[in-house]
mmCIF file of the protein (N, C-alpha, C, O) and its ligand, coordinates in Angstrom:
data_MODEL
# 
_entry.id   MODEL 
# 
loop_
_entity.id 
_entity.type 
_entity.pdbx_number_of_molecules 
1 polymer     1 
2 non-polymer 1 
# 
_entity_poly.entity_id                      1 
_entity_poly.type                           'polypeptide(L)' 
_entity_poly.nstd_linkage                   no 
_entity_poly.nstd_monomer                   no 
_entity_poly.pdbx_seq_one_letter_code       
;(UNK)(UNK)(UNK)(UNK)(UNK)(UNK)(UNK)(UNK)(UNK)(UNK)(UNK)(UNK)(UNK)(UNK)(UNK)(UNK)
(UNK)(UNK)(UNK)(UNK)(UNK)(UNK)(UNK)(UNK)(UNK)(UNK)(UNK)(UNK)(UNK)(UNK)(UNK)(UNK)
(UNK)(UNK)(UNK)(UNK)(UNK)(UNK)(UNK)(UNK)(UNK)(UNK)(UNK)(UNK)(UNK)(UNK)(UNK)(UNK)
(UNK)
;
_entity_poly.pdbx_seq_one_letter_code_can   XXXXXXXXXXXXXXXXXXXXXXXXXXXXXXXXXXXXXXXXXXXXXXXXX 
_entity_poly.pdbx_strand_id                 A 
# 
loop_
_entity_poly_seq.entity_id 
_entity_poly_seq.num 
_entity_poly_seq.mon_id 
_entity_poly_seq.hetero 
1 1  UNK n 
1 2  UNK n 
1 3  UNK n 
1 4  UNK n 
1 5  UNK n 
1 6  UNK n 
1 7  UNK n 
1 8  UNK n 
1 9  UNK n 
1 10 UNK n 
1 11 UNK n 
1 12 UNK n 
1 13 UNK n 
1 14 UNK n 
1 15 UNK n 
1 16 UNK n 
1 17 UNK n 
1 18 UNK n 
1 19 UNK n 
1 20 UNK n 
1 21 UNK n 
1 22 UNK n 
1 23 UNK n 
1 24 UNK n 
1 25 UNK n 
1 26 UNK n 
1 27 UNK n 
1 28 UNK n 
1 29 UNK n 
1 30 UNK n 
1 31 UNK n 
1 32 UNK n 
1 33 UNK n 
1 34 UNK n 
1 35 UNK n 
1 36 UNK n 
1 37 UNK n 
1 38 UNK n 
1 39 UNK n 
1 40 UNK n 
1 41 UNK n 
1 42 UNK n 
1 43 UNK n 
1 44 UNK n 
1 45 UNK n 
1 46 UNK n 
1 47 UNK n 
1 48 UNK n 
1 49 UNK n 
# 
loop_
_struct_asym.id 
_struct_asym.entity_id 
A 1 
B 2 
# 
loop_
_chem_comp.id 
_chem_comp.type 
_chem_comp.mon_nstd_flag 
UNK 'L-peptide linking' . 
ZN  non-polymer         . 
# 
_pdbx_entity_nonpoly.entity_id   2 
_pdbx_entity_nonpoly.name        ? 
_pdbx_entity_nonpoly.comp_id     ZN 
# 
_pdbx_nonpoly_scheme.asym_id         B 
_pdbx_nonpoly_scheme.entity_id       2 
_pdbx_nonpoly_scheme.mon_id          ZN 
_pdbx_nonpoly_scheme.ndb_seq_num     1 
_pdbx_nonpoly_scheme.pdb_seq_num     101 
_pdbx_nonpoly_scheme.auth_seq_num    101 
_pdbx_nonpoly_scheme.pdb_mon_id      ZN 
_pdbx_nonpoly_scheme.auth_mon_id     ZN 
_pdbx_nonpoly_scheme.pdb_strand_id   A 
_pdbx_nonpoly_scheme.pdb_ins_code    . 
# 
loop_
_atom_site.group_PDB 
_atom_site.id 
_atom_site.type_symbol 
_atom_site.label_atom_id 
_atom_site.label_alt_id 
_atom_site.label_comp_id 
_atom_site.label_asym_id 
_atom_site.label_entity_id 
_atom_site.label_seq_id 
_atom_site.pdbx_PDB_ins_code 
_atom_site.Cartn_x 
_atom_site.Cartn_y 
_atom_site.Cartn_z 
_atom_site.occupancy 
_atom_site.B_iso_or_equiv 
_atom_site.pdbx_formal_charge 
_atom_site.auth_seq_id 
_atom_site.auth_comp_id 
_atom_site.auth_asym_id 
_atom_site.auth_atom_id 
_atom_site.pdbx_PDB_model_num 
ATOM   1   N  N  . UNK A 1 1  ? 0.829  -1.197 0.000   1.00 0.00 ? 1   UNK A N  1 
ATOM   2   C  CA . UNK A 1 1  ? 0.000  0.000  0.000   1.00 0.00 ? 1   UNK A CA 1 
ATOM   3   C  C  . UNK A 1 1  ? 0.863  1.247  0.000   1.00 0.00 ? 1   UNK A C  1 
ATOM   4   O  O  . UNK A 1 1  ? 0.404  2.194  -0.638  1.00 0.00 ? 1   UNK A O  1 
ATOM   5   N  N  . UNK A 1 2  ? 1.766  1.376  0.465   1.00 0.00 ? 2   UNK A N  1 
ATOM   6   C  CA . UNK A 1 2  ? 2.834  2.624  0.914   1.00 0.00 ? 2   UNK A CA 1 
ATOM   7   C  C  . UNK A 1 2  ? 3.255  2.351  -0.548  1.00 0.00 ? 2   UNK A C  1 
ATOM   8   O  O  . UNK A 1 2  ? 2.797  3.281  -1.212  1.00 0.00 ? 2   UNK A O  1 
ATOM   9   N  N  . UNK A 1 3  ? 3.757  1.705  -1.144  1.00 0.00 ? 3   UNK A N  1 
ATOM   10  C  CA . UNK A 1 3  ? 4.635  1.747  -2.478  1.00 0.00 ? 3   UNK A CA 1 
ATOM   11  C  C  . UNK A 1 3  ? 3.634  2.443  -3.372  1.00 0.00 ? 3   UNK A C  1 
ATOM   12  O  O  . UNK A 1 3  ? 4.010  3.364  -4.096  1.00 0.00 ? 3   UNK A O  1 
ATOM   13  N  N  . UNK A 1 4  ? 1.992  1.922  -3.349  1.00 0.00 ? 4   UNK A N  1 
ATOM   14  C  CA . UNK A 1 4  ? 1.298  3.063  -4.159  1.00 0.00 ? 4   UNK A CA 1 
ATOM   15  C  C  . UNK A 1 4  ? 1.122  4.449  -4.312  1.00 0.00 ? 4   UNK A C  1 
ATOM   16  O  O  . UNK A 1 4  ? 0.975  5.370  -5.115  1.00 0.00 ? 4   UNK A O  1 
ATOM   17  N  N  . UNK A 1 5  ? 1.237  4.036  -2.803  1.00 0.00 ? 5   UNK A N  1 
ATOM   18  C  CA . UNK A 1 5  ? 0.902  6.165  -1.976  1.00 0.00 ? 5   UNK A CA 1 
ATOM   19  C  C  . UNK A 1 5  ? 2.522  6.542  -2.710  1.00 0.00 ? 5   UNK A C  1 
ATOM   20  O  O  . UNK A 1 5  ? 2.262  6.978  -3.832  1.00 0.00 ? 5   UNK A O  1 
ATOM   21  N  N  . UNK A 1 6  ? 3.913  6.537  -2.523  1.00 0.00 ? 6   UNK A N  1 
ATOM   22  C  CA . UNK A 1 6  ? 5.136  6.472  -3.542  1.00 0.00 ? 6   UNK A CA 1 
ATOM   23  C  C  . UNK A 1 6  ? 4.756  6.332  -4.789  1.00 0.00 ? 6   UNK A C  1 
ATOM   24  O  O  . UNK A 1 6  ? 5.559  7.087  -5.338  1.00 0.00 ? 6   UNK A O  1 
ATOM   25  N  N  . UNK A 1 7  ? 4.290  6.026  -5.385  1.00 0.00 ? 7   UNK A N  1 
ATOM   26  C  CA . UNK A 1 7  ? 4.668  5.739  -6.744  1.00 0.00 ? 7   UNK A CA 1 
ATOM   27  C  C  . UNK A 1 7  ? 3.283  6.828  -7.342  1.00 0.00 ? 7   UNK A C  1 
ATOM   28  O  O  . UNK A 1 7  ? 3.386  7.108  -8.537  1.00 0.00 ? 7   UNK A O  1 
ATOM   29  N  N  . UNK A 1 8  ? 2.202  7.357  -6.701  1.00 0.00 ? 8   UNK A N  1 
ATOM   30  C  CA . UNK A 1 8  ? 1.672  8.522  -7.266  1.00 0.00 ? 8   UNK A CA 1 
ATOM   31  C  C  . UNK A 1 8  ? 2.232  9.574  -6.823  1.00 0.00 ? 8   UNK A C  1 
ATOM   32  O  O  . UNK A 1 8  ? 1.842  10.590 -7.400  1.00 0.00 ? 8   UNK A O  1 
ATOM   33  N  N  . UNK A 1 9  ? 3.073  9.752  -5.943  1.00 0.00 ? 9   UNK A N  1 
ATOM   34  C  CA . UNK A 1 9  ? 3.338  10.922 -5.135  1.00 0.00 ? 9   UNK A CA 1 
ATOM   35  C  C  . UNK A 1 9  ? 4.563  11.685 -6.299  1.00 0.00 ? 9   UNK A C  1 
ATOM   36  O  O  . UNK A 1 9  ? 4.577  12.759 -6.900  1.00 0.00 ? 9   UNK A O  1 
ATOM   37  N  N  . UNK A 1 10 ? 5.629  10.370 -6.219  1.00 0.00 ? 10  UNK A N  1 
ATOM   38  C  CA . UNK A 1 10 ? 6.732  10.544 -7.146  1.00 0.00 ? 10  UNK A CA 1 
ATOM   39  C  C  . UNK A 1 10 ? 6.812  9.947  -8.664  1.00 0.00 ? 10  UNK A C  1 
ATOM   40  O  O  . UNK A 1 10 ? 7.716  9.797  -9.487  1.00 0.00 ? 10  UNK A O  1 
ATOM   41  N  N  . UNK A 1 11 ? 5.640  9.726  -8.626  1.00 0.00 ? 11  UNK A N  1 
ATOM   42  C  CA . UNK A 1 11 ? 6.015  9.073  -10.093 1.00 0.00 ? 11  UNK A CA 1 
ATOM   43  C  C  . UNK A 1 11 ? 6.687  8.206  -10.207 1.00 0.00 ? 11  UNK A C  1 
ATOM   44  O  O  . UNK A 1 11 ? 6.462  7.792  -11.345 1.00 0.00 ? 11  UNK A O  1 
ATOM   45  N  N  . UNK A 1 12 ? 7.878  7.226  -9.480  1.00 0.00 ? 12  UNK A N  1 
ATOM   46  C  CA . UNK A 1 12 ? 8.325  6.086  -9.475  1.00 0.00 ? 12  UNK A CA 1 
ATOM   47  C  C  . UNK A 1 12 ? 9.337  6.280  -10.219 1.00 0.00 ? 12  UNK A C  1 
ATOM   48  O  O  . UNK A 1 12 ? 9.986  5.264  -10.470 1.00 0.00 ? 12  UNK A O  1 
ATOM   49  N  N  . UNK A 1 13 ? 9.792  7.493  -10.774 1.00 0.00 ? 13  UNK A N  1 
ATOM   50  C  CA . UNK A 1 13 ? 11.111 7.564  -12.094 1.00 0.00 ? 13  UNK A CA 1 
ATOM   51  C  C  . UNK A 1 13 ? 11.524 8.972  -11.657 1.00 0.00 ? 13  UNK A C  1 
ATOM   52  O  O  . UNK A 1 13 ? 11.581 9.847  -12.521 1.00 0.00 ? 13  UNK A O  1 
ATOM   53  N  N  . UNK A 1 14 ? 11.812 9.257  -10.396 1.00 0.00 ? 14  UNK A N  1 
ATOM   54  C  CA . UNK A 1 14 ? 12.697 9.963  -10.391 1.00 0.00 ? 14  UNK A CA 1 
ATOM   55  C  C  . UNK A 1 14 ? 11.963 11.612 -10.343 1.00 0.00 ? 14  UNK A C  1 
ATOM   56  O  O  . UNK A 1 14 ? 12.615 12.559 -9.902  1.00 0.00 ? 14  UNK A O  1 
ATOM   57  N  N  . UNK A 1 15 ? 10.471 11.786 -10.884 1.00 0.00 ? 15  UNK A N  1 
ATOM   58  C  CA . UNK A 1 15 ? 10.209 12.557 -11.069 1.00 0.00 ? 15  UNK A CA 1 
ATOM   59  C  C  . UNK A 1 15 ? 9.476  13.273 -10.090 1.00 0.00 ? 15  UNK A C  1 
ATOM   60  O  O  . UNK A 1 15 ? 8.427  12.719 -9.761  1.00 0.00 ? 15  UNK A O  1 
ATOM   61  N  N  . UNK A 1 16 ? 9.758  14.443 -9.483  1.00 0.00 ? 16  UNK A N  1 
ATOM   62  C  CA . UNK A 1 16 ? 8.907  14.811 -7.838  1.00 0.00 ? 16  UNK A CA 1 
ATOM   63  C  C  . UNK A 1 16 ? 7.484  15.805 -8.467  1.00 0.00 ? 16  UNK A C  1 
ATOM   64  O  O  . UNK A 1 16 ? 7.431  16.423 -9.530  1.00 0.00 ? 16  UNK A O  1 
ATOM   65  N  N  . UNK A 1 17 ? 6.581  15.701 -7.552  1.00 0.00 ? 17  UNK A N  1 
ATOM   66  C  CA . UNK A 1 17 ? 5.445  16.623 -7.575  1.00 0.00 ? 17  UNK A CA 1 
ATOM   67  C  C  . UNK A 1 17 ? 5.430  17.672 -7.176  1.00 0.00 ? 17  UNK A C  1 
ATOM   68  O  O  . UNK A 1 17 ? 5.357  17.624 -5.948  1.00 0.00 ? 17  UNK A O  1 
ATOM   69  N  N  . UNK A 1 18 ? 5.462  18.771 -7.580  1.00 0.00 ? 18  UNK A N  1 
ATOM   70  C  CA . UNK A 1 18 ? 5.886  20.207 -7.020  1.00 0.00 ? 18  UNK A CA 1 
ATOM   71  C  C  . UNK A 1 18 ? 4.559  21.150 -7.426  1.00 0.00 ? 18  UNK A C  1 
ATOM   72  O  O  . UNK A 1 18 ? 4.047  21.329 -8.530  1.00 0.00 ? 18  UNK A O  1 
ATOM   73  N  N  . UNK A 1 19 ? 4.147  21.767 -5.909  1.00 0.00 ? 19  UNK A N  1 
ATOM   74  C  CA . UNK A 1 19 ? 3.119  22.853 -5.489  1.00 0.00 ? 19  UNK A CA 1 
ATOM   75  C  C  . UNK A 1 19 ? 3.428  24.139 -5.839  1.00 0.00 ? 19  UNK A C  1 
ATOM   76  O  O  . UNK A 1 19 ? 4.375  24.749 -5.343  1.00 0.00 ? 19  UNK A O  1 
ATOM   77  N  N  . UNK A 1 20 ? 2.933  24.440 -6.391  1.00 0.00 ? 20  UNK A N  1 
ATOM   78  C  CA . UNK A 1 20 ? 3.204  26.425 -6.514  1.00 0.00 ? 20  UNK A CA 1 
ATOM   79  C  C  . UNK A 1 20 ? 1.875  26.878 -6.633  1.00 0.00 ? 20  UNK A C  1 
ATOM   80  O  O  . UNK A 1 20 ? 0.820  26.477 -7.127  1.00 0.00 ? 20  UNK A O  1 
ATOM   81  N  N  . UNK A 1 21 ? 2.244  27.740 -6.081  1.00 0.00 ? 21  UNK A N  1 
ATOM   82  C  CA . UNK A 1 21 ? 0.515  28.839 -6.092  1.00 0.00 ? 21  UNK A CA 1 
ATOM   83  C  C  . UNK A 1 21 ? 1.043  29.673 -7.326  1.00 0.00 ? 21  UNK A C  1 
ATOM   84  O  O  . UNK A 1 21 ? 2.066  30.259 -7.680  1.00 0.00 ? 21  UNK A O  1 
ATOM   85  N  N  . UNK A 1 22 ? -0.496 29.339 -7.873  1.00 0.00 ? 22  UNK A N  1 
ATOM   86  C  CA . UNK A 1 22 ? -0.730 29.787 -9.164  1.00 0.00 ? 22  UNK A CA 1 
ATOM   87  C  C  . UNK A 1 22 ? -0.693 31.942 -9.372  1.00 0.00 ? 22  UNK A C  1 
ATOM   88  O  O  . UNK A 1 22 ? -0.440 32.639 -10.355 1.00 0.00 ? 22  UNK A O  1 
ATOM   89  N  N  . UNK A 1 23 ? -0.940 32.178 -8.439  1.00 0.00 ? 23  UNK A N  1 
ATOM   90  C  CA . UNK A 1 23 ? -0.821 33.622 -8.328  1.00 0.00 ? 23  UNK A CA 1 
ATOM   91  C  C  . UNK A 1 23 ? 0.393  34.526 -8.201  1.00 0.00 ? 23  UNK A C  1 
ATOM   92  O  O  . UNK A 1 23 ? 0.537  35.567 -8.842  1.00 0.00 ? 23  UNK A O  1 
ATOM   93  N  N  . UNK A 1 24 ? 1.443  33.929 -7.121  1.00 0.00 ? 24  UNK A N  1 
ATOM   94  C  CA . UNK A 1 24 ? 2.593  34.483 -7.098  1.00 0.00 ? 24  UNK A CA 1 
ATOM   95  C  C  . UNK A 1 24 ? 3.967  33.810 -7.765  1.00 0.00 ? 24  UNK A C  1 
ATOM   96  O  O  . UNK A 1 24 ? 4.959  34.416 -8.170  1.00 0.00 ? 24  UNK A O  1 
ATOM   97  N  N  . UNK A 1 25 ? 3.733  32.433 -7.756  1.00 0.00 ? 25  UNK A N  1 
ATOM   98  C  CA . UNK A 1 25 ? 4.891  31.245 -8.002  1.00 0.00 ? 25  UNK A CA 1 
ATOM   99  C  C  . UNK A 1 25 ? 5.806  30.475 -6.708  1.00 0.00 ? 25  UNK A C  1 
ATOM   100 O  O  . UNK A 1 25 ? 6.914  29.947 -6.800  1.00 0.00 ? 25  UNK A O  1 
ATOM   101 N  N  . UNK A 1 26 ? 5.073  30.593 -5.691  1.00 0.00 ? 26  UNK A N  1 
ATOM   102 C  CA . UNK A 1 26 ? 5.739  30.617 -4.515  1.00 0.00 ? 26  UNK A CA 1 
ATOM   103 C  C  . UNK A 1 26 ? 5.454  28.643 -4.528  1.00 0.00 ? 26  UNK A C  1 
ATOM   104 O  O  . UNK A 1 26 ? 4.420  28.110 -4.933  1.00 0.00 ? 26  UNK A O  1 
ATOM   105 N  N  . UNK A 1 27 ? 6.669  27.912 -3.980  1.00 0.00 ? 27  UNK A N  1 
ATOM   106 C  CA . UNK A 1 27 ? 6.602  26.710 -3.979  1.00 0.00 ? 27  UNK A CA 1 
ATOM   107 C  C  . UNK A 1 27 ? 6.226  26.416 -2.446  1.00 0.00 ? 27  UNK A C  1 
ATOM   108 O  O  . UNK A 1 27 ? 6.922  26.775 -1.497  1.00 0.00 ? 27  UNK A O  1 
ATOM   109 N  N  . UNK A 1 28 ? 4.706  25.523 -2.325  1.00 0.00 ? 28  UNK A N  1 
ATOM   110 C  CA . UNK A 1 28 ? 4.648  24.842 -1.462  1.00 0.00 ? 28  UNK A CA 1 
ATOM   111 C  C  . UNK A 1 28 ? 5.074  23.865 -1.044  1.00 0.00 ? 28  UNK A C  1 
ATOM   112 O  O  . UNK A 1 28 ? 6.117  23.371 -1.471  1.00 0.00 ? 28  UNK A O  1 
ATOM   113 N  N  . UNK A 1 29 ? 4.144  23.195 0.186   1.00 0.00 ? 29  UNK A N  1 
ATOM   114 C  CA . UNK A 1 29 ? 4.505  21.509 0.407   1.00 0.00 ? 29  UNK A CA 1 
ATOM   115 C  C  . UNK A 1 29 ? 3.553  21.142 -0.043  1.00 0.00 ? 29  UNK A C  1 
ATOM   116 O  O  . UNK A 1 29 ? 3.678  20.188 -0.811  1.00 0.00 ? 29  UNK A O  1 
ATOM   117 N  N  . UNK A 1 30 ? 2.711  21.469 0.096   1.00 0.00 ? 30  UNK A N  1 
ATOM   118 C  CA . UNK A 1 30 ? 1.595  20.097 -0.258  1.00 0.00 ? 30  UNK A CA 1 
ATOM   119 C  C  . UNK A 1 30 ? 0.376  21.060 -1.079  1.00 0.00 ? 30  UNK A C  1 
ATOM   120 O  O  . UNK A 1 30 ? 0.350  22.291 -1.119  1.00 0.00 ? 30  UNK A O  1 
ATOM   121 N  N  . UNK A 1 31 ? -0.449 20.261 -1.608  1.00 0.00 ? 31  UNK A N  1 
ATOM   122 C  CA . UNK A 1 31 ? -1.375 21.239 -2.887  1.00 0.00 ? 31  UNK A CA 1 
ATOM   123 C  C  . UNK A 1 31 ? -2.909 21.912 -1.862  1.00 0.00 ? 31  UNK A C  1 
ATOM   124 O  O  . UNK A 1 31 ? -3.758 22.774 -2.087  1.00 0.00 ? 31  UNK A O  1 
ATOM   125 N  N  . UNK A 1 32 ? -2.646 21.009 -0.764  1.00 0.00 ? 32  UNK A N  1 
ATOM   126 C  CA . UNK A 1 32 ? -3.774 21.550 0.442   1.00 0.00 ? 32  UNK A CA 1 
ATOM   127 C  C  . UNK A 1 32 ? -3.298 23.029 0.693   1.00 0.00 ? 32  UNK A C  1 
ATOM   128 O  O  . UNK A 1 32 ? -4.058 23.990 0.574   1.00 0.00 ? 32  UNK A O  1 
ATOM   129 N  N  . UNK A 1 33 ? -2.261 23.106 0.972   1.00 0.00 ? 33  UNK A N  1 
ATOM   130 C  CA . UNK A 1 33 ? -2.069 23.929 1.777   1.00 0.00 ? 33  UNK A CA 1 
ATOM   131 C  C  . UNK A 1 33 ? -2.089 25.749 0.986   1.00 0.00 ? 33  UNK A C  1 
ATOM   132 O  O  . UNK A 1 33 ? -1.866 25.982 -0.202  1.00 0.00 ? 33  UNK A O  1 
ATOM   133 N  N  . UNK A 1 34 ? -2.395 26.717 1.985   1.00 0.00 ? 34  UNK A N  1 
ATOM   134 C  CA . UNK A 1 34 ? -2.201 27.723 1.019   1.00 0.00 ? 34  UNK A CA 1 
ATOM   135 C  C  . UNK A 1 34 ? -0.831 28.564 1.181   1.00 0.00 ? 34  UNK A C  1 
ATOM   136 O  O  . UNK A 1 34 ? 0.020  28.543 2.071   1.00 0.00 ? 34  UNK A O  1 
ATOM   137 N  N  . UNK A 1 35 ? -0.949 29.398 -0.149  1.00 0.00 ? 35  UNK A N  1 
ATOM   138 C  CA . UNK A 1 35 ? 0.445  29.710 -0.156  1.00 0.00 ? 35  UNK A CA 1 
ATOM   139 C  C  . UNK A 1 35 ? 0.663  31.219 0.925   1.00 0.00 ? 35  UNK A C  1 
ATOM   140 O  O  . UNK A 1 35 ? 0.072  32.253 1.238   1.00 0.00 ? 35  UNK A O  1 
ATOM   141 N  N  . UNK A 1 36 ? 2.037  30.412 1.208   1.00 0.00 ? 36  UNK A N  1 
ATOM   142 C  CA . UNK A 1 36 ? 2.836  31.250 3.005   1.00 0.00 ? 36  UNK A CA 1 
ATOM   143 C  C  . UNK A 1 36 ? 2.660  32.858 2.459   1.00 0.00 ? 36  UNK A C  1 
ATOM   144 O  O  . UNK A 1 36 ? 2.179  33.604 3.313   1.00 0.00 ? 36  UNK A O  1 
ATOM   145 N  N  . UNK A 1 37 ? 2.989  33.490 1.144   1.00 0.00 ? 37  UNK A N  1 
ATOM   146 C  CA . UNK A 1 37 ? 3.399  34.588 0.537   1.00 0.00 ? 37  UNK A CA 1 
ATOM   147 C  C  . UNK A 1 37 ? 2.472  35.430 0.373   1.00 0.00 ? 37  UNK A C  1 
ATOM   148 O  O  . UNK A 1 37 ? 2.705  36.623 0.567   1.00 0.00 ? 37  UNK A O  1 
ATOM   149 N  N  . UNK A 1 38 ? 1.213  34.989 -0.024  1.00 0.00 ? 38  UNK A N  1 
ATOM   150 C  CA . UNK A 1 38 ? 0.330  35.624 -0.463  1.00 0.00 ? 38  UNK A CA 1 
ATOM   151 C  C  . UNK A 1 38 ? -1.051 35.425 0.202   1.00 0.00 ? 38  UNK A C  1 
ATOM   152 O  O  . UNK A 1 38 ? -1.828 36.319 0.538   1.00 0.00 ? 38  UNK A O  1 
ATOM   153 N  N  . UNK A 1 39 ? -1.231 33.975 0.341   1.00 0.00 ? 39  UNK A N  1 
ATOM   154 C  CA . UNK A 1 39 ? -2.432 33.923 1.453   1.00 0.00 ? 39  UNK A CA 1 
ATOM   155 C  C  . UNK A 1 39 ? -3.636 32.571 -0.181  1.00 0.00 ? 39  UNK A C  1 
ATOM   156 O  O  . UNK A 1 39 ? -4.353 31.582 -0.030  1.00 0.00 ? 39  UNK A O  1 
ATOM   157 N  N  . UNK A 1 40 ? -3.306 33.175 -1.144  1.00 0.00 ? 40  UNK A N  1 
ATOM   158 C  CA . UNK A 1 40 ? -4.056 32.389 -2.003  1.00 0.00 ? 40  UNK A CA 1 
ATOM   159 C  C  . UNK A 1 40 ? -4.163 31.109 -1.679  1.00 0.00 ? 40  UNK A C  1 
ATOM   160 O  O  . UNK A 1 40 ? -3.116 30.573 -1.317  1.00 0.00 ? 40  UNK A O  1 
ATOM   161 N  N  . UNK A 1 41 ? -5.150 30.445 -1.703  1.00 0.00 ? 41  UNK A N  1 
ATOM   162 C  CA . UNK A 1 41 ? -5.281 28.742 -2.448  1.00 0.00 ? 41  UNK A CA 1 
ATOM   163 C  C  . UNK A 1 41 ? -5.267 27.956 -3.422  1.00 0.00 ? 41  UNK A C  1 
ATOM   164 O  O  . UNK A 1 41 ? -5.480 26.760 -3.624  1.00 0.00 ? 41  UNK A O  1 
ATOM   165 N  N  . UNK A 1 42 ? -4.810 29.370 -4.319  1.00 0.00 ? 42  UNK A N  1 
ATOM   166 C  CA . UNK A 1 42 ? -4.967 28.416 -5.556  1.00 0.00 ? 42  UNK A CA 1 
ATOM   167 C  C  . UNK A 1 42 ? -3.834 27.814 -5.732  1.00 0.00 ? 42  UNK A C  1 
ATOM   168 O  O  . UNK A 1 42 ? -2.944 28.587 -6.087  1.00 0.00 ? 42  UNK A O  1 
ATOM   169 N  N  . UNK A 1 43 ? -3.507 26.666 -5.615  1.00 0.00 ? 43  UNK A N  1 
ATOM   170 C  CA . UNK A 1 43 ? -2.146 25.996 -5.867  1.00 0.00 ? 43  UNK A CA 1 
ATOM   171 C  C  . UNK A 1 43 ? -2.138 24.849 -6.739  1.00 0.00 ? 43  UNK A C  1 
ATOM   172 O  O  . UNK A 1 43 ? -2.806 23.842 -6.504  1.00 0.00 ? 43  UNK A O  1 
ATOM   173 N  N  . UNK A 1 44 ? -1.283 25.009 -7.888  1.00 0.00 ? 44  UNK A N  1 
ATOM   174 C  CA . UNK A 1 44 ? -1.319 24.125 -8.669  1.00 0.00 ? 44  UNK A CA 1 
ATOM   175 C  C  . UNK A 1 44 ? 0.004  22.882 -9.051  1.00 0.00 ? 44  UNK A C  1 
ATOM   176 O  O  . UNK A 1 44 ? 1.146  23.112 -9.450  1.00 0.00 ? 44  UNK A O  1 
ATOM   177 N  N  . UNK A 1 45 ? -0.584 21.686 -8.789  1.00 0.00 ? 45  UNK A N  1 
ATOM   178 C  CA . UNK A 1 45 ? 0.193  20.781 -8.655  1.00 0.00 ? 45  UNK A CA 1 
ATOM   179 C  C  . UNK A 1 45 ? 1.132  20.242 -10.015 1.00 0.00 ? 45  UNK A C  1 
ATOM   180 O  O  . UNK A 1 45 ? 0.680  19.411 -10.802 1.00 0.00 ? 45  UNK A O  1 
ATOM   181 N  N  . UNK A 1 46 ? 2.298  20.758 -10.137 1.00 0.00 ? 46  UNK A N  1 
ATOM   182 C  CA . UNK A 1 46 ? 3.258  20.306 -11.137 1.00 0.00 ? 46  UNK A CA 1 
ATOM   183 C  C  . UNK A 1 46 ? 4.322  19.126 -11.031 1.00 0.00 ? 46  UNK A C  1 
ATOM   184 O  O  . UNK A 1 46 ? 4.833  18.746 -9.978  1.00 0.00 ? 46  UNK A O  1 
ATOM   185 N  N  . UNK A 1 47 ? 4.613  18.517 -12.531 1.00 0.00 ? 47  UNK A N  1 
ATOM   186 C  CA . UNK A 1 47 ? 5.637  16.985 -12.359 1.00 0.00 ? 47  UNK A CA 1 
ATOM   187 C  C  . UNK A 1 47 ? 6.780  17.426 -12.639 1.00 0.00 ? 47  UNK A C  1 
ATOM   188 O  O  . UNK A 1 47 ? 6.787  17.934 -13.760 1.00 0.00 ? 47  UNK A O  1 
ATOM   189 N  N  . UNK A 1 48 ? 7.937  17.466 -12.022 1.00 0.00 ? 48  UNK A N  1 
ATOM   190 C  CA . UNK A 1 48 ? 9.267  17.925 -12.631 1.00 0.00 ? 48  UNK A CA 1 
ATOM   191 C  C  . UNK A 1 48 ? 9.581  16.602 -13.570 1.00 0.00 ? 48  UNK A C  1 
ATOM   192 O  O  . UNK A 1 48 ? 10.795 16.601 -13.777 1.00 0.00 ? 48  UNK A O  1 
ATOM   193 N  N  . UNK A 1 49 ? 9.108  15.760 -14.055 1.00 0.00 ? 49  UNK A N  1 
ATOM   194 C  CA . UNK A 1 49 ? 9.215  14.871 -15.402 1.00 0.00 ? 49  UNK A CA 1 
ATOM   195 C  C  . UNK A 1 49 ? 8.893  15.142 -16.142 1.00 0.00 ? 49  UNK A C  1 
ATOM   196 O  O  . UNK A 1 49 ? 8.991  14.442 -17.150 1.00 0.00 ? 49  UNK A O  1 
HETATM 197 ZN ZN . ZN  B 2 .  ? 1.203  33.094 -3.575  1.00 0.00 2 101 ZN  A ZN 1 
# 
């Protein structure tokens, strides 16, 4: 079960999931959360693959 929760998180090849709020560009942790900089929620979840 953990290797699934891994293997959507990272893609399994190396490739990480990266949060930025769509308003300023500020990188989060997680796509819940809102961004520290600006206060927005809009955060949009990107693959560095
Ligand atoms: Zn922001």
């Amino acid at each position: 079960m953990l290797e699934t929760v891994k293997t959507l998180l990272f893609r399994g090849d190396g490739g990480v999931a990266v949060h930025e709020c769509r308003r300023c560009g500020t990188s989060v942790e997680t796509a819940e959360a809102e961004c520290p900089a600006c206060g927005s929620n809009d955060i949009v979840t990107l693959s560095t693959n």
